[in-house]
MARBA-3410 file (N, C-alpha, C, O; in Angstrom, 1 decimal):
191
61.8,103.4,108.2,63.2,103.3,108.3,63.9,104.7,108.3,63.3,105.7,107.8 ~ 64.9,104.6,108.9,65.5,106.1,109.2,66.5,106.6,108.0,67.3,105.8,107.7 ~ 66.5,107.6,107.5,67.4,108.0,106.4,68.9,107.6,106.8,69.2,108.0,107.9 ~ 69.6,107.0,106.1,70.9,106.9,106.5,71.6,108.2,105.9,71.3,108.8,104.9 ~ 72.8,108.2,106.9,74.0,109.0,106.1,75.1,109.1,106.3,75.4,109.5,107.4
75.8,109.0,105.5,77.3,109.1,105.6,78.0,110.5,105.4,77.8,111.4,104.7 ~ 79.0,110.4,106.3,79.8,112.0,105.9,81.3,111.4,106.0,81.5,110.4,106.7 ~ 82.5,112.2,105.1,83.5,112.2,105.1,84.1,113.5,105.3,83.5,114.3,104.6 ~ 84.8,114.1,106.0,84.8,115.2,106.6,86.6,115.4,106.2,87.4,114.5,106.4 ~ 87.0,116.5,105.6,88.7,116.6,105.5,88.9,117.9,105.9,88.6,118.8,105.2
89.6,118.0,107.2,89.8,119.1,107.8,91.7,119.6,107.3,92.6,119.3,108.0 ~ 91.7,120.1,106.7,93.2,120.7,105.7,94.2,121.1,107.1,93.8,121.8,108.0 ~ 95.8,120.6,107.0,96.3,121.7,108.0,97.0,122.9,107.2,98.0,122.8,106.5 ~ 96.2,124.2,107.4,96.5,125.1,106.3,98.0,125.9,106.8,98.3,125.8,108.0 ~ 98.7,126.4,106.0,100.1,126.8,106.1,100.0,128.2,104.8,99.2,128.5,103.9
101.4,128.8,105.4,101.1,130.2,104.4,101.7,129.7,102.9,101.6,130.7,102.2 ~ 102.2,128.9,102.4,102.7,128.5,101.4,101.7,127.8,100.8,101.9,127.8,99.6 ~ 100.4,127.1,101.4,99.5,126.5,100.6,99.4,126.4,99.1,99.7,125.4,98.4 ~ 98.9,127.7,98.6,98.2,128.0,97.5,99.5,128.0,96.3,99.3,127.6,95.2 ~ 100.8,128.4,96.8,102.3,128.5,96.0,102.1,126.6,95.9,101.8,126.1,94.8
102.2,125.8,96.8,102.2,124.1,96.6,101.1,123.8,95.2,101.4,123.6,94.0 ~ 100.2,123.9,95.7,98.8,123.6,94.6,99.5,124.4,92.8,99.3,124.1,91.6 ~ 100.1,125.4,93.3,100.2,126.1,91.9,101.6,125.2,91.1,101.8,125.3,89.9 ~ 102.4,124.7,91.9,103.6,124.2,91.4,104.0,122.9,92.1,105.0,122.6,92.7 ~ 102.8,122.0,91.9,102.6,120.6,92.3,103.2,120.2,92.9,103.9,119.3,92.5
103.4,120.4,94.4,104.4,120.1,95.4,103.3,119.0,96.3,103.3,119.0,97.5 ~ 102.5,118.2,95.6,101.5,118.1,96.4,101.3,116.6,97.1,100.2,116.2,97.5 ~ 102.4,115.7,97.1,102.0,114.4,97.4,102.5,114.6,98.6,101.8,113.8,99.3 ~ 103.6,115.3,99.5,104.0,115.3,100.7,103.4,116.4,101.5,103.2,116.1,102.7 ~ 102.9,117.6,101.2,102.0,118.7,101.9,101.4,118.8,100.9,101.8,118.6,99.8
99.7,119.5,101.7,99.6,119.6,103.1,99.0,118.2,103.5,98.8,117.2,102.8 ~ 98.7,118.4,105.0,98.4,117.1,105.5,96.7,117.5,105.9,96.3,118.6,106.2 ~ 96.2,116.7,105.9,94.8,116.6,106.3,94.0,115.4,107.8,94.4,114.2,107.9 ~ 93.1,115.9,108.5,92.7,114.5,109.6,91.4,114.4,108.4,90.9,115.3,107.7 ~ 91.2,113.2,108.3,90.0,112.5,107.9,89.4,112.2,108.5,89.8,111.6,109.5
88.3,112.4,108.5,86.8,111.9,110.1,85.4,111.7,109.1,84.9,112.5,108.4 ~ 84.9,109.8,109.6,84.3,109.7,108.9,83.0,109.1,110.1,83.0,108.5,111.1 ~ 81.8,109.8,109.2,80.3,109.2,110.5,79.4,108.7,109.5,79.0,109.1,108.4 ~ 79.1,107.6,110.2,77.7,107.2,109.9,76.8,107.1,110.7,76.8,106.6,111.9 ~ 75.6,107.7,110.0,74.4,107.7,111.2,74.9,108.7,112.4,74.2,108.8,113.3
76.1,109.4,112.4,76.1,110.4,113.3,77.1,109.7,114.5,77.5,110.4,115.5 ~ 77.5,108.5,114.2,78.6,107.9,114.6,79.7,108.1,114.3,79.7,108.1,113.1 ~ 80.8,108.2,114.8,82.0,108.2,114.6,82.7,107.0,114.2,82.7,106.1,115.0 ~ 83.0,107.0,113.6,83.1,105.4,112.8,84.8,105.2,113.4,85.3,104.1,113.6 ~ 85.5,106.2,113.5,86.9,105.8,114.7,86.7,106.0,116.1,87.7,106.3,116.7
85.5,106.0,116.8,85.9,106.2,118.2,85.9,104.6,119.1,86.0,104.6,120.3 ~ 85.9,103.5,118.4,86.6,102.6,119.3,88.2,102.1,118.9,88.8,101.2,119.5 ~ 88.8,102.8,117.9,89.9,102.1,117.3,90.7,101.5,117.8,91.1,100.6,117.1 ~ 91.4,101.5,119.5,92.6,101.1,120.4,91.4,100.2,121.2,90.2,100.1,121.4 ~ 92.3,99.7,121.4,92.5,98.8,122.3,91.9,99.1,124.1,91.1,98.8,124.9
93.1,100.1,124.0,93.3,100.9,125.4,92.4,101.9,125.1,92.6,102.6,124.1 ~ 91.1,102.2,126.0,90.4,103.0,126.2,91.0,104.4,126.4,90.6,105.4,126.0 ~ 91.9,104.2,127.0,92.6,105.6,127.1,93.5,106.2,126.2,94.0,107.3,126.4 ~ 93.5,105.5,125.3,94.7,105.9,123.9,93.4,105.9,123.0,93.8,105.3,122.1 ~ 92.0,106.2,122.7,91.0,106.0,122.1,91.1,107.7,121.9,90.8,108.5,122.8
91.6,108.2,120.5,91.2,109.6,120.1,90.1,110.0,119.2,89.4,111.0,119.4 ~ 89.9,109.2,118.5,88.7,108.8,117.5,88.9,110.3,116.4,88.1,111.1,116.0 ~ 90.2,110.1,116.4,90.6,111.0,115.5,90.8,111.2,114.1,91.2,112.2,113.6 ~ 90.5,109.9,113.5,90.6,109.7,112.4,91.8,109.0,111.8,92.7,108.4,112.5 ~ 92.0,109.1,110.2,93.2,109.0,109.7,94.0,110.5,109.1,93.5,111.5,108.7
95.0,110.2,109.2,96.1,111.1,108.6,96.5,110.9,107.5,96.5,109.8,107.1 ~ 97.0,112.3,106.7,97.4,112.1,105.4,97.5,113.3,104.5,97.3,114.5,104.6 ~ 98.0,112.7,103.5,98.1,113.7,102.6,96.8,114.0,102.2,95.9,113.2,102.2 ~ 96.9,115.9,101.8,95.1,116.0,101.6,94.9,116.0,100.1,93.9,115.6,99.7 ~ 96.1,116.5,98.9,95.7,116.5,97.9,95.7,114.6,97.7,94.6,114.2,97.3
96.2,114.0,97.8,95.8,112.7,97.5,94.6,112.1,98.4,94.2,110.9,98.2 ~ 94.1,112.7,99.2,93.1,112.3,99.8,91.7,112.7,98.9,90.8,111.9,98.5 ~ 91.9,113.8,98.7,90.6,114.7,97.9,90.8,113.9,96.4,89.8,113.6,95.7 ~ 92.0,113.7,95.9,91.7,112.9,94.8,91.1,111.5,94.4,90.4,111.0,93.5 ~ 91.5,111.0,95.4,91.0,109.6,95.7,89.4,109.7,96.1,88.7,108.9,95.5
88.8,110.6,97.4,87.3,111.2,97.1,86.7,110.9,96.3,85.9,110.1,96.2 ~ 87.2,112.0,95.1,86.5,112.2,93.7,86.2,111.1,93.5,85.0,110.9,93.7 ~ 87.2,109.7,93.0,86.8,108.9,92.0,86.6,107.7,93.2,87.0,106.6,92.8 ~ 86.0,107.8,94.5,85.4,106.7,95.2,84.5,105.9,94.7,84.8,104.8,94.2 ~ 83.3,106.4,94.9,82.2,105.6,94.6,82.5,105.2,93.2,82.4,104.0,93.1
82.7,106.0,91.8,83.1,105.2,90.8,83.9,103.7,91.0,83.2,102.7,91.0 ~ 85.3,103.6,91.1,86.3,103.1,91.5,85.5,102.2,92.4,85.5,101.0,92.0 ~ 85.0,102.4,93.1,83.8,100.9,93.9,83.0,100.1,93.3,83.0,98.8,93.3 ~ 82.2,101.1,92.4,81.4,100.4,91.2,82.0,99.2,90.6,81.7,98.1,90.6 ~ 83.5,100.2,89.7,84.1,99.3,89.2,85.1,98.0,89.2,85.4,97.1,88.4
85.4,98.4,90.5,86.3,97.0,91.6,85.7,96.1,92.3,86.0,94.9,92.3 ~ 84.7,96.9,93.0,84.1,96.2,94.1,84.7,96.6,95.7,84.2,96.8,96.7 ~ 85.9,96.6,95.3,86.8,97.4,96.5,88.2,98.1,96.5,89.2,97.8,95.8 ~ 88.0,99.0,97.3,89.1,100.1,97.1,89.5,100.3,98.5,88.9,100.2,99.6 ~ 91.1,100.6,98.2,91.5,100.6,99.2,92.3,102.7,99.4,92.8,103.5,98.7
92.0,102.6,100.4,91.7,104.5,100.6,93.1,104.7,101.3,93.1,104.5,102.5 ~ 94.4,105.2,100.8,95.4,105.5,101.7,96.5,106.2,101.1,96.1,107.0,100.2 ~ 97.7,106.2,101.4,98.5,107.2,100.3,99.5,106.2,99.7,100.3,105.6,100.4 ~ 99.6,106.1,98.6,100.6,105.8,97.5,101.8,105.5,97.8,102.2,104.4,97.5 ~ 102.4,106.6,98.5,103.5,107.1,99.0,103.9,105.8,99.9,104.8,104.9,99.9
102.8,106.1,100.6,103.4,104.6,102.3,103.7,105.8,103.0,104.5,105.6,103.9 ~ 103.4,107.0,103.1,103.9,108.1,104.4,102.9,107.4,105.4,103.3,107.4,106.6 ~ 101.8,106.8,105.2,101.1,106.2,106.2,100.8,105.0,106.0,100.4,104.4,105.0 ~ 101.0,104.4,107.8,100.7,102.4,107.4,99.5,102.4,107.5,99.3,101.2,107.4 ~ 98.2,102.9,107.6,97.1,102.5,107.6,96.3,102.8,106.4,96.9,103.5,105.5
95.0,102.4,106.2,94.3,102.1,105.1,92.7,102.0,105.5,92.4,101.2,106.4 ~ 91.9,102.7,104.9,91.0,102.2,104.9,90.4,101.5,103.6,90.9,101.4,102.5 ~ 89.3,100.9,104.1,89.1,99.3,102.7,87.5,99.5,102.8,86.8,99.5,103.8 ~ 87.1,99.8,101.2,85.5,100.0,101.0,85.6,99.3,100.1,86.3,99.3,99.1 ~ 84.6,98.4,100.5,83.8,97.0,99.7,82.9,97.2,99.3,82.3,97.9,100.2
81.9,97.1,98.1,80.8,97.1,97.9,79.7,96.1,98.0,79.5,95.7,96.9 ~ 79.1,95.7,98.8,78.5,94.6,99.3,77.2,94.7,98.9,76.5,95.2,99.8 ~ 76.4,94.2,97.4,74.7,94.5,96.8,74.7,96.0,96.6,75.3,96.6,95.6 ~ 74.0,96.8,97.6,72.9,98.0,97.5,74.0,98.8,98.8,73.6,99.9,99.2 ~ 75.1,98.3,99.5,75.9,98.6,100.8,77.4,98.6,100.7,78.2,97.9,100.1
77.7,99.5,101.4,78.9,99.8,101.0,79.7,99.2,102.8,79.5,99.5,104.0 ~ 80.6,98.3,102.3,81.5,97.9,104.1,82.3,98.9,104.2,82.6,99.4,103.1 ~ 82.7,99.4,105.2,83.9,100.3,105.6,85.4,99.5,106.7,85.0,99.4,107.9 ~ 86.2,99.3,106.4,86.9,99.0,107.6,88.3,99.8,107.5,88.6,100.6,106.6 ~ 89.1,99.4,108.7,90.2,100.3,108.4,91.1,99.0,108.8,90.7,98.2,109.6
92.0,99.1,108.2,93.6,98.1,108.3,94.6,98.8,108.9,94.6,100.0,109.1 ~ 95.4,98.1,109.2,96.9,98.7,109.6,98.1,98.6,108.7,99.2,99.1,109.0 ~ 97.9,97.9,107.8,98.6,97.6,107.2,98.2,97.6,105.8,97.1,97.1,105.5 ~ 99.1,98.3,104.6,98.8,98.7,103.5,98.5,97.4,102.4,97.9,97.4,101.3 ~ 98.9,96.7,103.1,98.8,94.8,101.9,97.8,94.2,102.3,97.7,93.0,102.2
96.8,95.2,103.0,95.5,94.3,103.3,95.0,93.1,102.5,94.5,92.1,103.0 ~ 95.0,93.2,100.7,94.5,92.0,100.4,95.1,91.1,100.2,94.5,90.3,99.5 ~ 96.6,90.6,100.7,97.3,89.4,100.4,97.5,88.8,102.0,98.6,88.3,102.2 ~ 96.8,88.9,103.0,96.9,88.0,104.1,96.2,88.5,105.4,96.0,89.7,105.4 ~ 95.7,87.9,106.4,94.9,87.7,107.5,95.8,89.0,108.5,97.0,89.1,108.8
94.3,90.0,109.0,95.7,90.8,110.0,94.4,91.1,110.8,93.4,90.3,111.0 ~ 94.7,92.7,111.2,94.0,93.1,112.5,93.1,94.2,111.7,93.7,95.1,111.1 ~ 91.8,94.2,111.7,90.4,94.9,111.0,90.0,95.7,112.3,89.8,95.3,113.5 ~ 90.0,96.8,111.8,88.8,97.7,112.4,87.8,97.8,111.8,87.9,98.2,110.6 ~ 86.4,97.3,112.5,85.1,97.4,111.9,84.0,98.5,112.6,82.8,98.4,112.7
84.6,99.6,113.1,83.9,100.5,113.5,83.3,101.1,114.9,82.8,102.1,115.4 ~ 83.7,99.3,115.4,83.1,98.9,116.5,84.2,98.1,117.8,84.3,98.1,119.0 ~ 84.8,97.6,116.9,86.2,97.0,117.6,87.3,96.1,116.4,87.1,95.7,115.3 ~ 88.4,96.0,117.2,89.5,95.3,116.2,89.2,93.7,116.2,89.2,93.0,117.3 ~ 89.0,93.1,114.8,88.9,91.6,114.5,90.5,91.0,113.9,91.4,91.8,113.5
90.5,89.9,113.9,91.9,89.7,113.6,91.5,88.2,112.5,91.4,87.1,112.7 ~ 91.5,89.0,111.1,90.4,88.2,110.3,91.2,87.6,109.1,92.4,87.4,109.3 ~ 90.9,87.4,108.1,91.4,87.2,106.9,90.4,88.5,106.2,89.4,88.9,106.7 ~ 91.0,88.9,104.8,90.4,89.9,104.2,89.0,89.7,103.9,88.3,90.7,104.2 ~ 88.6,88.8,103.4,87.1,88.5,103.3,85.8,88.4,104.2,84.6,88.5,104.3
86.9,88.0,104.9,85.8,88.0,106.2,85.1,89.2,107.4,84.2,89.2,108.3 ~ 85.8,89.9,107.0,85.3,91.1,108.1,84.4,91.1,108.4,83.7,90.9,107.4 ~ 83.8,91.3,109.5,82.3,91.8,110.0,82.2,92.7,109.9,82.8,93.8,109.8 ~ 80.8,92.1,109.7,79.8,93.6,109.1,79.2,94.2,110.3,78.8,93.4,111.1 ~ 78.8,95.6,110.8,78.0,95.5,111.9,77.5,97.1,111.3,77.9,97.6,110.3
76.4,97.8,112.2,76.1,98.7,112.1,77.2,100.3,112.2,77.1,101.4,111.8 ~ 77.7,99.9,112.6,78.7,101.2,112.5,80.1,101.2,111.5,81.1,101.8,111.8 ~ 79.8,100.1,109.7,80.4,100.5,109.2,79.7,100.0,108.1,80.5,99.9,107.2 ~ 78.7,99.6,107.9,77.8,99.3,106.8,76.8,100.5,106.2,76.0,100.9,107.0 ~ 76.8,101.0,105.1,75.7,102.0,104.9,75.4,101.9,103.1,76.0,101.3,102.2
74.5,102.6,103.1,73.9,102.2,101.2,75.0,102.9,100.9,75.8,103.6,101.5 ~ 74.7,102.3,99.4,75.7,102.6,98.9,75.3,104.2,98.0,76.2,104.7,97.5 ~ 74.0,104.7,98.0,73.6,106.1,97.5,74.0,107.2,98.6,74.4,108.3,98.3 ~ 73.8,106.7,99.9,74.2,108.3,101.0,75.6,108.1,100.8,76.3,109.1,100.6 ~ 76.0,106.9,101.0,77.7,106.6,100.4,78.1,107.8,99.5,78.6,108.8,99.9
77.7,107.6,98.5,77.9,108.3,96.9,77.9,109.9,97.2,78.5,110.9,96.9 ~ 76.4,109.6,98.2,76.3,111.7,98.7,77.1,112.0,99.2,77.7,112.9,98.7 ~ 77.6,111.5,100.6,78.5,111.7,101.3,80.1,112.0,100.8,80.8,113.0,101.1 ~ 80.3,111.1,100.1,81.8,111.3,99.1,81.4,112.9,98.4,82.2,113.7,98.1 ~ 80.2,113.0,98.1,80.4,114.2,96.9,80.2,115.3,98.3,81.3,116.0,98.3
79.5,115.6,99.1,79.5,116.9,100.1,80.6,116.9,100.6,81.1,117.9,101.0 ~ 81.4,115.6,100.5,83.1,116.0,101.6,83.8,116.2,100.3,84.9,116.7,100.6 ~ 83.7,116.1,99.2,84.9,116.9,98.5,84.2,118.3,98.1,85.1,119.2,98.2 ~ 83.1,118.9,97.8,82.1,120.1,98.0,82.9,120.8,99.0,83.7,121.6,98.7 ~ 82.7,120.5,100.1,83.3,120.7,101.9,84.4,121.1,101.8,84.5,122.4,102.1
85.8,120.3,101.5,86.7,120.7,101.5,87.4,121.7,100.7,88.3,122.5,101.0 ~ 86.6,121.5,99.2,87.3,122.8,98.4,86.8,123.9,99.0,87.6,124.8,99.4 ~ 85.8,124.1,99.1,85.0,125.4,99.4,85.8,125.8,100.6,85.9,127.1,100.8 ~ 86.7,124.7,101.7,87.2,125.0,102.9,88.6,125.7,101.9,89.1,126.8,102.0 ~ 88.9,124.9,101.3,90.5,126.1,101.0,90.2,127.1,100.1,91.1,127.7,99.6
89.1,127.4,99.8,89.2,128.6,98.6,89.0,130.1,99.5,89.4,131.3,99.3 ~ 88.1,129.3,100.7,88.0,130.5,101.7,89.2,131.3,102.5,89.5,132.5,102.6 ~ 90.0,129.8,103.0,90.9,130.4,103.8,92.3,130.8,102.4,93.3,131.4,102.8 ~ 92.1,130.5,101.3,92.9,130.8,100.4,92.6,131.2,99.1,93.1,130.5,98.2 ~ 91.5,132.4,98.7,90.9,132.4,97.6,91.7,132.2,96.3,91.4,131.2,95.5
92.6,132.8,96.1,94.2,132.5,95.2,94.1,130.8,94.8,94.6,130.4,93.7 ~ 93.7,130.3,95.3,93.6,128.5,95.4,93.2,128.4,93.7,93.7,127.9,92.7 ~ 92.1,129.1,94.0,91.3,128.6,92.9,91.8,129.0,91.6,91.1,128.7,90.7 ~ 92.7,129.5,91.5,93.5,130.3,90.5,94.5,128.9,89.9,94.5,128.8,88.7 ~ 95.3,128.1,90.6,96.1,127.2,90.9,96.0,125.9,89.7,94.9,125.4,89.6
96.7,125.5,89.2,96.7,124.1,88.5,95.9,123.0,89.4,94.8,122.4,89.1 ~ 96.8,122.9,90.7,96.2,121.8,91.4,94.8,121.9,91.2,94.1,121.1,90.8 ~ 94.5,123.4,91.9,92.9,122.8,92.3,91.7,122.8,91.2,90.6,122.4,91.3 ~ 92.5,123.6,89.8,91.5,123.2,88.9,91.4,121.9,88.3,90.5,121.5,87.6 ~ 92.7,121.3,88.8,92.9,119.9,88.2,92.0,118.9,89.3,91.7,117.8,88.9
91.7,119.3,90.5,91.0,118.8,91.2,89.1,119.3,90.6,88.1,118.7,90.5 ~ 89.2,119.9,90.4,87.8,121.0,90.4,87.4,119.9,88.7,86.2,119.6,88.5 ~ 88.1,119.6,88.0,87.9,118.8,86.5,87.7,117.8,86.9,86.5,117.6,87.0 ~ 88.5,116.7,87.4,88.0,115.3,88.1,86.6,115.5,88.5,85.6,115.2,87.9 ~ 86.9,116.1,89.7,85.2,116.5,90.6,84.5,116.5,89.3,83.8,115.5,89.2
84.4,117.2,88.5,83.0,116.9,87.8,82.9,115.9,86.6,81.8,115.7,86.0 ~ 84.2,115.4,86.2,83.8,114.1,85.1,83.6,113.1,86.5,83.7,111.9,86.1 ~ 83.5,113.1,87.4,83.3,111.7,88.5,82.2,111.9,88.8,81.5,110.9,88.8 ~ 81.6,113.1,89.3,80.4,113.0,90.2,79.5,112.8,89.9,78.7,112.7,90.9 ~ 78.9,112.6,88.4,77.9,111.8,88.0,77.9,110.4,87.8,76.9,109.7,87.8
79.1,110.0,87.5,79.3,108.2,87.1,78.7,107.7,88.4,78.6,106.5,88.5
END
């Protein structure tokens, strides 16, 4: 059988004020981040639309400190729910992604809509849009994976990303925010 793996990838849009935000908690509206997630080396957004021609397989958008916080405590938070829904608080964005824990596998889909668990809408499953009730999503190969490269995967894309702002912002690491990120990161990454 072939090793699976998952990656979450958070690419930061960096700005010269960065490191001043992180230091003086400006942090739920900037900065913004694209999210890109693969499995097996798949792009798990490249069929999202409809229209082949509006197909960017660009991910989701968002805020990045609430993005990286929600990282951290993924796979816990799965453990302990069974499912979590991945998006911003805020509502700055209508979409959502929705991780289920299914046995030894983790489902992935993405919503459009933030109230995914109180009624029937339109699922992205990796592969194409279903128009399901929440339980029902299909499962297929391009959003099903264990739930251990799962777990690795969450921990190298928050690894990934800090190491991405301390470079372009060494000062970072000096910051409330990202030590307050940098403490999470490690009471989570073993649970």
């Amino acid at each position: 059988m072939n090793k699976e793996e998952f990656k979450i990838i958070l690419e930061p849009e960096f700005y010269e004020d960065m490191a001043e935000d992180f230091d003086n908690g400006n942090l739920l509206y900037n900065p913004w981040t694209n999210v890109y997630i693969k499995i097996n080396d798949n792009n798990f957004f490249k069929e999202e639309c409809l229209d082949p021609k509006l197909r960017l397989g660009t991910g989701l958008y968002g805020p990045l400190y609430v993005f990286i916080e929600q990282l951290i405590s993924l796979p816990y938070e799965l453990n302990k729910e069974g499912k979590v829904l991945y998006t911003d608080p805020e509502l700055q964005i209508g979409v959502a992604l929705v991780f289920e824990k299914k046995g030894k596998h983790v489902v992935l889909t993405k919503i459009d809509d933030n109230t995914w668990y109180k009624k029937e809408g339109i699922w992205y499953d990796g592969e194409k849009l279903v128009y399901s009730l929440p339980d029902k999503v299909p499962m297929s190969k391009n959003n099903v994976i264990g739930y251990d490269a799962f777990k690795k995967g969450c921990i190298e894309g928050v690894e990934d990303v800090l190491s991405k702002l301390v470079l372009k912002y060494p000062q970072i690491e000096y910051t409330s925010g990202y030590r307050n990120l940098k403490e999470n990161f490690k009471k989570y990454k073993d649970l």
